[in-house]
TIRO-2110 file (N, C-alpha, C; in Angstrom, 1 decimal):
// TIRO-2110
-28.7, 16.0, 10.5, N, 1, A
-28.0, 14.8, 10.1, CA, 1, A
-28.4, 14.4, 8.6, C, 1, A
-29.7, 14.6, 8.4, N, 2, A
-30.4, 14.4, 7.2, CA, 2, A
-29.8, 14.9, 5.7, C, 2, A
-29.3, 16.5, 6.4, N, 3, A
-29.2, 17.2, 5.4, CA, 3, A
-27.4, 17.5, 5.1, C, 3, A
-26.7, 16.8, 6.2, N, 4, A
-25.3, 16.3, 6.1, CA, 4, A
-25.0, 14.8, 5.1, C, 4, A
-26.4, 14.0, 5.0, N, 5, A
-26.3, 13.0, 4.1, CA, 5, A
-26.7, 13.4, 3.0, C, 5, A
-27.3, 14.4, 2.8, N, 6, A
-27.9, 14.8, 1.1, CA, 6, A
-26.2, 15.2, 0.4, C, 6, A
-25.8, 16.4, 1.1, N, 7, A
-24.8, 17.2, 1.1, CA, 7, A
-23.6, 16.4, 0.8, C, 7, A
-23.0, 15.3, 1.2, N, 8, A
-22.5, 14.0, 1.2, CA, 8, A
-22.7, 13.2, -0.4, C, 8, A
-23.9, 12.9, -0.5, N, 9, A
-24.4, 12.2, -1.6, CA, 9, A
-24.4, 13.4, -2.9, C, 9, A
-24.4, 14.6, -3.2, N, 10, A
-24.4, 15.8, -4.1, CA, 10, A
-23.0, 15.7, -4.1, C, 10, A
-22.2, 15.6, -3.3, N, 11, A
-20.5, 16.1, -3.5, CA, 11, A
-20.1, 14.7, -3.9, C, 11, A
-20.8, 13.5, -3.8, N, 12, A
-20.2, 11.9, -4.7, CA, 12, A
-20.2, 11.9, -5.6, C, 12, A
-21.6, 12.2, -6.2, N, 13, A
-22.0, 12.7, -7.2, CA, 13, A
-21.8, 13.5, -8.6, C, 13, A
-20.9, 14.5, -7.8, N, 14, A
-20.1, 15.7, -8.1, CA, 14, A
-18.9, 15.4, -8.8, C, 14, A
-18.4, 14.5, -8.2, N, 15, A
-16.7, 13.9, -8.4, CA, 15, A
-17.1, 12.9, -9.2, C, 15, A
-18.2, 12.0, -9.1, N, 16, A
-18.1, 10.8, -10.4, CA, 16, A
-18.7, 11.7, -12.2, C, 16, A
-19.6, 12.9, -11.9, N, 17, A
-20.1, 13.6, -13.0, CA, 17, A
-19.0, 14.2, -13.7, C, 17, A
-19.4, 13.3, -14.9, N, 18, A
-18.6, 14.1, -16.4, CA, 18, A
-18.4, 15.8, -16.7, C, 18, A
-19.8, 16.3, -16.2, N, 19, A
-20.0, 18.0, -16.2, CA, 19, A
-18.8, 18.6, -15.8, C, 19, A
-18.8, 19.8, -16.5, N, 20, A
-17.4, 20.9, -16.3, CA, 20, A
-18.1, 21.5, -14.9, C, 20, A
-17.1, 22.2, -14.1, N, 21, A
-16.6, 22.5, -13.1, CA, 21, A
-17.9, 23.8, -13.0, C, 21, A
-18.1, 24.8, -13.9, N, 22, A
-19.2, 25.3, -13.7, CA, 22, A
-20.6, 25.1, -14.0, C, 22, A
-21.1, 23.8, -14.5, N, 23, A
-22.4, 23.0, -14.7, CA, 23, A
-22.3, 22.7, -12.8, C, 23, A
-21.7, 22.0, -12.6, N, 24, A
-21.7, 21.9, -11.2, CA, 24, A
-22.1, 22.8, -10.4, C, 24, A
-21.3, 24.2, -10.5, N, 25, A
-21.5, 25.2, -9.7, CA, 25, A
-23.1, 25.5, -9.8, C, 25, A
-23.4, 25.7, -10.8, N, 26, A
-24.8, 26.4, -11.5, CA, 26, A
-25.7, 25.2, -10.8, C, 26, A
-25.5, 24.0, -10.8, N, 27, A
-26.6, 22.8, -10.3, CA, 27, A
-26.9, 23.0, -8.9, C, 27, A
-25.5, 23.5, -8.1, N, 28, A
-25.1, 23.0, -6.7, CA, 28, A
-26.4, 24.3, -6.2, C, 28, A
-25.9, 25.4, -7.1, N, 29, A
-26.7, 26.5, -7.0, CA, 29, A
-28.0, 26.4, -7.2, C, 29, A
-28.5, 25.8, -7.6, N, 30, A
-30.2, 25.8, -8.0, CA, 30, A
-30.8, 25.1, -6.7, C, 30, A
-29.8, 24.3, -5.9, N, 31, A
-30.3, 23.5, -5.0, CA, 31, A
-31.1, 24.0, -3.7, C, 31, A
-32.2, 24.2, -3.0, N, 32, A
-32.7, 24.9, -1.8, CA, 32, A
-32.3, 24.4, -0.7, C, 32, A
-31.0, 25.2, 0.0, N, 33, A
-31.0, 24.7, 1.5, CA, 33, A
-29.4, 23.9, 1.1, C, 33, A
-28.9, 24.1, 0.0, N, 34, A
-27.6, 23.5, -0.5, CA, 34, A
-26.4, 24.6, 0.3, C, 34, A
-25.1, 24.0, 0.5, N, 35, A
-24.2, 25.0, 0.1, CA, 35, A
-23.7, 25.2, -0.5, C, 35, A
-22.8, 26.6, -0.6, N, 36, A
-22.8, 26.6, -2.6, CA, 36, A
-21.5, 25.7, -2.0, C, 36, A
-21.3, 25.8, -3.6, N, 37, A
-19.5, 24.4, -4.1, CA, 37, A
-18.7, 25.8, -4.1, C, 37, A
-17.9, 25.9, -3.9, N, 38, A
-16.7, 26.7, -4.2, CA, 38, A
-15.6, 26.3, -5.0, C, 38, A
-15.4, 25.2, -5.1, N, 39, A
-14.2, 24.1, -6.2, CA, 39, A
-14.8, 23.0, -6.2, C, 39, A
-15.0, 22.8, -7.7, N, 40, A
-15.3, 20.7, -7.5, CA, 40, A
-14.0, 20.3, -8.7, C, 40, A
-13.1, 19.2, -8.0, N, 41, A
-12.3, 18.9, -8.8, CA, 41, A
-12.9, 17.9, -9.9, C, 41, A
-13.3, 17.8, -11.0, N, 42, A
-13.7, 16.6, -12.2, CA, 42, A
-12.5, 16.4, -12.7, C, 42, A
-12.7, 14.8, -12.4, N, 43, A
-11.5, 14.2, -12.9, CA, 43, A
-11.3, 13.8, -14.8, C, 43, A
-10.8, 13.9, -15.5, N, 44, A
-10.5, 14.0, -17.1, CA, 44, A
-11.8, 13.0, -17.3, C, 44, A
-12.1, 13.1, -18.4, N, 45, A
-12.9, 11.9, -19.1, CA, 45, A
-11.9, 12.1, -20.8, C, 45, A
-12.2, 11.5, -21.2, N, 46, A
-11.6, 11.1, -22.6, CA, 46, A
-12.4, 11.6, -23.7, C, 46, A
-12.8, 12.6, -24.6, N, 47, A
-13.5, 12.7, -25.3, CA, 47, A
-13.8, 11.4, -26.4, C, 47, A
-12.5, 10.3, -26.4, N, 48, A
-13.5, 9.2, -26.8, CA, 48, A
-14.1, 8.1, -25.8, C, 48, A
-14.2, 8.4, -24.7, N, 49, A
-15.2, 7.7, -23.5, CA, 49, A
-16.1, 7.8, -23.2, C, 49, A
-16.3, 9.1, -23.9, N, 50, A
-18.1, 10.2, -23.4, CA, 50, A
-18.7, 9.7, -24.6, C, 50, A
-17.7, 9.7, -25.6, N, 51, A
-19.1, 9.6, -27.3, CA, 51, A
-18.6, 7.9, -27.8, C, 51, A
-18.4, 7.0, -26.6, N, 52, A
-17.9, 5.5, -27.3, CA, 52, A
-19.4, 5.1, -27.9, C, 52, A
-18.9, 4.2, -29.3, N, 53, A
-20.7, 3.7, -29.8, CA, 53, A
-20.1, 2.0, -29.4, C, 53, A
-20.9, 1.2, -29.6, N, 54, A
-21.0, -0.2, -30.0, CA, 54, A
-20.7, -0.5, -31.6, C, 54, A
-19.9, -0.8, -31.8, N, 55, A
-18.9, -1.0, -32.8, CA, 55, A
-19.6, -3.0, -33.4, C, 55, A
-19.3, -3.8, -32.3, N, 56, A
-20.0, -4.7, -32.9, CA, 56, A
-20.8, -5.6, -31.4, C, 56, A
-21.7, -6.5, -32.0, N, 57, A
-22.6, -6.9, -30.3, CA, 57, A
-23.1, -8.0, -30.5, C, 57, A
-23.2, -8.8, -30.5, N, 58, A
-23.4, -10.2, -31.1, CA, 58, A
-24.0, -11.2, -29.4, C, 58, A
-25.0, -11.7, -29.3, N, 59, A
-25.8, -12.3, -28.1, CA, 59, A
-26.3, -13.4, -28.8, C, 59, A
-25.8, -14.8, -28.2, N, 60, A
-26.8, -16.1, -28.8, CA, 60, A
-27.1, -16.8, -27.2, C, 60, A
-28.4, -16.7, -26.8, N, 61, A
-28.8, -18.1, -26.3, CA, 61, A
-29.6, -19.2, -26.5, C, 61, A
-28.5, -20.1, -26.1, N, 62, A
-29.0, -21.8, -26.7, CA, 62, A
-29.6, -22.1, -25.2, C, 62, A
-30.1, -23.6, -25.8, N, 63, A
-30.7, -24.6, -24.5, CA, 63, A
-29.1, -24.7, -24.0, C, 63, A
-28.1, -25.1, -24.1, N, 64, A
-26.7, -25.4, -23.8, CA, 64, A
-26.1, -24.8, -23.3, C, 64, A
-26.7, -23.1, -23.0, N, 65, A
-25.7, -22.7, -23.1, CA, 65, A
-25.6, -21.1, -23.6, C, 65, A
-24.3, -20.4, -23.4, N, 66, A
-24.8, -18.9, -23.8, CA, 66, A
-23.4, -18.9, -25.2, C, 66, A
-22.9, -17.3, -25.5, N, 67, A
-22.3, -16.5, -25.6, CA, 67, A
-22.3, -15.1, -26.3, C, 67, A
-21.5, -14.5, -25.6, N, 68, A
-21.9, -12.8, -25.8, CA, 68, A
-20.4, -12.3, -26.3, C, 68, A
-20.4, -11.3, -27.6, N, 69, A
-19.6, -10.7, -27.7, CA, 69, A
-20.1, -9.2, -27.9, C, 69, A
-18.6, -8.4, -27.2, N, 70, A
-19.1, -6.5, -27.4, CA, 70, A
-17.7, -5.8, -27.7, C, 70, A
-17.6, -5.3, -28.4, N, 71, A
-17.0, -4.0, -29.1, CA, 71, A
-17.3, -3.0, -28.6, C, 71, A
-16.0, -1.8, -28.5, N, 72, A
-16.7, 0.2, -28.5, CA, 72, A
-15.8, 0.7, -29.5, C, 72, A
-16.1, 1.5, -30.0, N, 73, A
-15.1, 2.1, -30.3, CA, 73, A
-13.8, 2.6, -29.6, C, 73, A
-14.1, 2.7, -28.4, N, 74, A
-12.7, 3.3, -27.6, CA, 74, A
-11.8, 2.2, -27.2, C, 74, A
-11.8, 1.1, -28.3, N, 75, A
-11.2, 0.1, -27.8, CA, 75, A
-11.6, -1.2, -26.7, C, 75, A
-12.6, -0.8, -26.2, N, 76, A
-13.2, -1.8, -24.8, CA, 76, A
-13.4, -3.0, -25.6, C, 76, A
-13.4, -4.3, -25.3, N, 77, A
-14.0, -5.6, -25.7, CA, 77, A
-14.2, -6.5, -24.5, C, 77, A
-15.2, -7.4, -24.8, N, 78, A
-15.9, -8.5, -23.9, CA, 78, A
-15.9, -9.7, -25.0, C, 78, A
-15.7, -10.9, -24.2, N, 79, A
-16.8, -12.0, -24.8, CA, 79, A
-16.6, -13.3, -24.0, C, 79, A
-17.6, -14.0, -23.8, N, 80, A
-18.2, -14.7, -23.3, CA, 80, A
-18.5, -15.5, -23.5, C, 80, A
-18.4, -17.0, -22.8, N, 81, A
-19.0, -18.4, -23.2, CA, 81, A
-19.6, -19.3, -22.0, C, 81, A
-20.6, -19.4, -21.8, N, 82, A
-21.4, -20.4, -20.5, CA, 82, A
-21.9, -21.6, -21.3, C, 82, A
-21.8, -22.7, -20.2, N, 83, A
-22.5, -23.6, -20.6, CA, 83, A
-23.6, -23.9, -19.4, C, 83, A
-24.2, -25.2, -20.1, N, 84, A
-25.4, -25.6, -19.1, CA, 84, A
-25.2, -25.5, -17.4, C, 84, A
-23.8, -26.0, -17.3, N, 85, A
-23.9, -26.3, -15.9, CA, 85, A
-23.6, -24.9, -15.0, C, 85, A
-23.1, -23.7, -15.7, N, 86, A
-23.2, -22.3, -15.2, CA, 86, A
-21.8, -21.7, -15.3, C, 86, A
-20.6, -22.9, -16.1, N, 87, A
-19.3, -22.5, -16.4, CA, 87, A
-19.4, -21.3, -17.6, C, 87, A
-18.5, -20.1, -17.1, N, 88, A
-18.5, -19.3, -18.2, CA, 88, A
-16.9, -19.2, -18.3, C, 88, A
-16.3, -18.9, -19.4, N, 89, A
-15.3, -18.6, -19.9, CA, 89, A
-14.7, -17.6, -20.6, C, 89, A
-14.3, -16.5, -20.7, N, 90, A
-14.6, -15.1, -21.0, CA, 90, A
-13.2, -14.4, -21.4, C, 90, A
-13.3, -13.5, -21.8, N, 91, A
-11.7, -12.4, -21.9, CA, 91, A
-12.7, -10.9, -21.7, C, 91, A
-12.2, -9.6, -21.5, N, 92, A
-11.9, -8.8, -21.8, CA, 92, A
-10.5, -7.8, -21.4, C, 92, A
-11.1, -6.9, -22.2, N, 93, A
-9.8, -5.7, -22.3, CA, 93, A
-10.1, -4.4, -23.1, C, 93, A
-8.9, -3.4, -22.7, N, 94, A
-9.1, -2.5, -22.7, CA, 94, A
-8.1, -1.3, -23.1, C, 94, A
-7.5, -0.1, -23.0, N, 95, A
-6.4, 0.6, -23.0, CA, 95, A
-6.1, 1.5, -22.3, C, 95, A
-5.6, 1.2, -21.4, N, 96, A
-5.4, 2.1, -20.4, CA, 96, A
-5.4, 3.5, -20.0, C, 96, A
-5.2, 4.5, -19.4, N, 97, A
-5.0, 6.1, -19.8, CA, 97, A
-3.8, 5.9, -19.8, C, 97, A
-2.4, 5.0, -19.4, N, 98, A
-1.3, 5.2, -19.9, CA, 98, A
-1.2, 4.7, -21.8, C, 98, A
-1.9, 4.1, -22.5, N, 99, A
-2.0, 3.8, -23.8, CA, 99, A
-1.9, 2.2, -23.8, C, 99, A
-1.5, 1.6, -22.6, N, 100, A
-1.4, 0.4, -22.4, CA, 100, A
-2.2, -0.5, -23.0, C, 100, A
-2.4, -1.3, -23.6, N, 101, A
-3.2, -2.3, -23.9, CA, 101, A
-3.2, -3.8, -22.7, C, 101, A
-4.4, -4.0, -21.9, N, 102, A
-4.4, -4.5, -20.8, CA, 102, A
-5.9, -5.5, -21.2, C, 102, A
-5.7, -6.6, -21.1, N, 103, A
-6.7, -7.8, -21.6, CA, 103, A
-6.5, -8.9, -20.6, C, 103, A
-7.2, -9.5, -20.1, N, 104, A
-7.4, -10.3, -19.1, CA, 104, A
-8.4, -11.3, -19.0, C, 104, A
-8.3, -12.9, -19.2, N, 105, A
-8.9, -13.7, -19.1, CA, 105, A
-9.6, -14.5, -17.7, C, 105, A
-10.9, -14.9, -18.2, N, 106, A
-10.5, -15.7, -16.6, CA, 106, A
-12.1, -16.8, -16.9, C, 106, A
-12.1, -17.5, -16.1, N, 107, A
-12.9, -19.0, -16.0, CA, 107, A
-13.7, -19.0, -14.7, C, 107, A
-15.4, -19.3, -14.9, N, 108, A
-15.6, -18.8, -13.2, CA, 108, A
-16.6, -20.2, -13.4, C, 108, A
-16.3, -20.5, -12.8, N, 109, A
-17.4, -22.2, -12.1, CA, 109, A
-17.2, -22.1, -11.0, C, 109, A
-17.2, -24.1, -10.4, N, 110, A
-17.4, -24.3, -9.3, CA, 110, A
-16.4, -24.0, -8.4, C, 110, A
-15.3, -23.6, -8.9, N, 111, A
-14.0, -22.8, -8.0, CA, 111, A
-14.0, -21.4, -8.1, C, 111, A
-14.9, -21.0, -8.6, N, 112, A
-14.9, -19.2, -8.4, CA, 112, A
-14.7, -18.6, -9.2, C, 112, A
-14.1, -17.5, -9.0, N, 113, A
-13.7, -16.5, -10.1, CA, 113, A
-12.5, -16.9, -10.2, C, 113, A
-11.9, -17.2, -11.8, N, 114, A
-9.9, -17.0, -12.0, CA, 114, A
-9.5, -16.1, -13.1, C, 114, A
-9.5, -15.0, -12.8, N, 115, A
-8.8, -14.4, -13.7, CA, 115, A
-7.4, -14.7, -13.9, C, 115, A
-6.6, -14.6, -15.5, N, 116, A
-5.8, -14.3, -15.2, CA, 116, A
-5.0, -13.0, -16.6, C, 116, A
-3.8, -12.9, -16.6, N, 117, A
-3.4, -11.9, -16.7, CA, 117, A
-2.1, -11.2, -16.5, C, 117, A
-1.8, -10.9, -17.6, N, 118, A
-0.1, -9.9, -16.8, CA, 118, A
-0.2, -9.4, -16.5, C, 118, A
-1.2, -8.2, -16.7, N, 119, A
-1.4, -7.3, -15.5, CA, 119, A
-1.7, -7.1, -14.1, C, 119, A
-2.6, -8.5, -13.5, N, 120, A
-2.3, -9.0, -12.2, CA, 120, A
-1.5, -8.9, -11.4, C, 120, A
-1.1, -8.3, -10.2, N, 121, A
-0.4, -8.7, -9.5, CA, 121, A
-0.5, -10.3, -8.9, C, 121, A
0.9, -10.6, -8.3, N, 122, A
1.0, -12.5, -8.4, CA, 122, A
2.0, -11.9, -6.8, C, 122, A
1.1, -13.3, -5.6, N, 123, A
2.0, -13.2, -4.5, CA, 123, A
3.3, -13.1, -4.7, C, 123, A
4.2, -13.0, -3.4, N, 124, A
5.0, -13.0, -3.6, CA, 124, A
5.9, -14.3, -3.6, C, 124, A
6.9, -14.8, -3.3, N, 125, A
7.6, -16.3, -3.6, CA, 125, A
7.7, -16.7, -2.0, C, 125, A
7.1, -17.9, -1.8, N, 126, A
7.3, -18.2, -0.2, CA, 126, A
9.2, -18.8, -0.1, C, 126, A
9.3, -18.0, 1.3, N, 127, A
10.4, -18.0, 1.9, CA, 127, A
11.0, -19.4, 1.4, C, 127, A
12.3, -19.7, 1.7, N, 128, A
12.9, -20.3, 1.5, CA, 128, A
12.5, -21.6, 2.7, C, 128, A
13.0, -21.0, 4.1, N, 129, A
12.3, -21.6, 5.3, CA, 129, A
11.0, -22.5, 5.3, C, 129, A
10.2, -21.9, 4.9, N, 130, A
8.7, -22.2, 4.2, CA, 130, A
8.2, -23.7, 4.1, C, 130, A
9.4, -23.4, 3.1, N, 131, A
9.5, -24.6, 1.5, CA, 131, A
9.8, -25.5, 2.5, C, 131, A
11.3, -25.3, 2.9, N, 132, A
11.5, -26.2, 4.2, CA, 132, A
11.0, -27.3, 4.8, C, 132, A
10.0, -26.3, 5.7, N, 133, A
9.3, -27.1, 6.8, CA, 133, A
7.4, -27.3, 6.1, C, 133, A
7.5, -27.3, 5.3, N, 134, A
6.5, -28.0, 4.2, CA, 134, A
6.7, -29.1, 3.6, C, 134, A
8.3, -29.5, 3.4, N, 135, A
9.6, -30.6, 2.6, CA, 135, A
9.1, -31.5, 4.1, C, 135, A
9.2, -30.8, 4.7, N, 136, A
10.1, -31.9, 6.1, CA, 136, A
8.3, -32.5, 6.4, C, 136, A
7.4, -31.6, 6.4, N, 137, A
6.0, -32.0, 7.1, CA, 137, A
5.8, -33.7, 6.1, C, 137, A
5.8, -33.0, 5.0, N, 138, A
5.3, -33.8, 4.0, CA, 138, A
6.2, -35.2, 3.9, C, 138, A
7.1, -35.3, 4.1, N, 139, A
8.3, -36.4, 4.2, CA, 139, A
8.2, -37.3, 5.6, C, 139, A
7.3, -36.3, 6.7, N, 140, A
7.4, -37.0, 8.0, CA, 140, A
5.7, -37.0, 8.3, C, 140, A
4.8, -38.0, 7.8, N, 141, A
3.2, -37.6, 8.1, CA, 141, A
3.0, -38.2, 9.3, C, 141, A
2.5, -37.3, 10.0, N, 142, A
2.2, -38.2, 11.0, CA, 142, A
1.4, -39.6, 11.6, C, 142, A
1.8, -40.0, 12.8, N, 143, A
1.4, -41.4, 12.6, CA, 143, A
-0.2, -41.5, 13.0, C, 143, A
-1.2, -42.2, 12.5, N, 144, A
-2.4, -42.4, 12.5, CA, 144, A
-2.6, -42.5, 14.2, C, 144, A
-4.2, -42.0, 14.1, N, 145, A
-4.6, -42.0, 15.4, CA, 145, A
-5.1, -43.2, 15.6, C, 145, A
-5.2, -44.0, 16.6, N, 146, A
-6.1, -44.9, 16.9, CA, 146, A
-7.0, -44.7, 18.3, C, 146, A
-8.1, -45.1, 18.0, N, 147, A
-9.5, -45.1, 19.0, CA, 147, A
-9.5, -46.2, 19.5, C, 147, A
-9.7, -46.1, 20.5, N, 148, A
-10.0, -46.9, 21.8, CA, 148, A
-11.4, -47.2, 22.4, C, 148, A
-12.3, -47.7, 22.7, N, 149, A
-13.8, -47.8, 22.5, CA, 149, A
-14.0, -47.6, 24.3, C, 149, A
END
């Protein structure tokens, strides 16, 4: 069982690693008690995703308060703003492997995470029916309970 979890964790491993297809083989191979790899599929990396630098990086904390901004070269950006009470307010973005330019805002306090974004998907429109009997609830509230002792 032990050595079905190693074997498990080497082949996760395998598929998230940058290394060409025979660095792998050659690794999988050095292993004692391994089986060899016969195919490992690696998925593309970007020759500008392997060599991205920090382009620009800017970090201030106040008694008030934070904010952080970050740059890569491969286009990535971040930035960030918190205050005392633990509200941060933030953007980043990015470019997609379609070329897409995709950037997305969001606000996280005492109501949570809100991203938002065009790229988002957004529910769909509640039924017509719906609306309806939401119209009708809200128009007809019901009548108060009363307690009896």
């Amino acid at each position: 069982m032990f050595k079905a979890l190693i074997f498990t964790a080497i082949l996760g491993i395998a598929f998230a690693s940058p290394l060409s297809t025979s660095a792998l083989k050659s690794i999988a191979g050095g292993l004692s008690g391994a089986k060899k790899v016969i195919d490992v599929v690696v998925p593309h990396v970007s020759g500008d995703d392997v060599h991205a630098e920090t382009v620009n990086r800017a970090d201030d904390v106040r008694a008030d308060g934070f904010s952080a901004v970050l740059e890569t070269s491969n286009h990535i950006s971040e930035s960030r703003n918190g205050d005392v009470h633990g509200n941060i307010h933030g953007d980043y973005g990015w470019i997609s492997p379609e070329g897409e330019h995709i950037q997305l805002t969001y606000v996280a306090d005492e109501n949570g995470y809100q991203p938002s974004g065009v790229h988002l998907p957004t529910p769909p429109p509640i039924p017509a029916a719906i609306l309806r009997g939401l119209e009708w609830i809200a128009a007809h509230p019901p009548a108060p309970e009363t307690y009896e002792d």
